[in-house]
N, C-alpha and C positions, 0 to 999 in steps of 0.2 A: 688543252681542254677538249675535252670528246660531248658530240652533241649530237642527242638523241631524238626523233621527231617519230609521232603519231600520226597515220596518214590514217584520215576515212572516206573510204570510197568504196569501191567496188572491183574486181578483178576485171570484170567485162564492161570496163569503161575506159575508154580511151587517154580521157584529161587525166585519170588517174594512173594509167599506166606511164604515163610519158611524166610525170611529177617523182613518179620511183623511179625512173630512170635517168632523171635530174640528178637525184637528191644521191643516186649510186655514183653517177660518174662527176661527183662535187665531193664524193669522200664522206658521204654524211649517214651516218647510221640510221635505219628507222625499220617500224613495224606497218605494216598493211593490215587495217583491221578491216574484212571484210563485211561493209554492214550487212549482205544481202546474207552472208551466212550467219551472222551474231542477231541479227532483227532483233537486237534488243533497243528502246525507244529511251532509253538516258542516253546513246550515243548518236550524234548527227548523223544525216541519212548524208549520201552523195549529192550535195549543192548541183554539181556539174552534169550531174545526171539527169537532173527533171527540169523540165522544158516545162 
């Protein structure tokens, strides 16, 4: 079973960086959608990011 995951964060955010490089060396496929460059407002912004 192959299993695919959707990250949203940011490139220049740290918790998100270290979550893709989890999910890399766990074998697990996934896509980085970077909200700061999609700023589209149907997808969650980076949780991790705002203080």
């Amino acid at each position: 079973m192959s299993i695919h995951v959707t990250v949203y964060g940011a490139e220049s955010c740290m918790k998100c960086t270290n979550t893709g490089t989890a999910l890399r060396l766990a074998g697990i496929d996934f896509e980085l959608v970077d909200v700061n460059v999609t700023g589209s407002c149907e997808q969650p912004a980076c949780v991790s990011c705002r203080w």
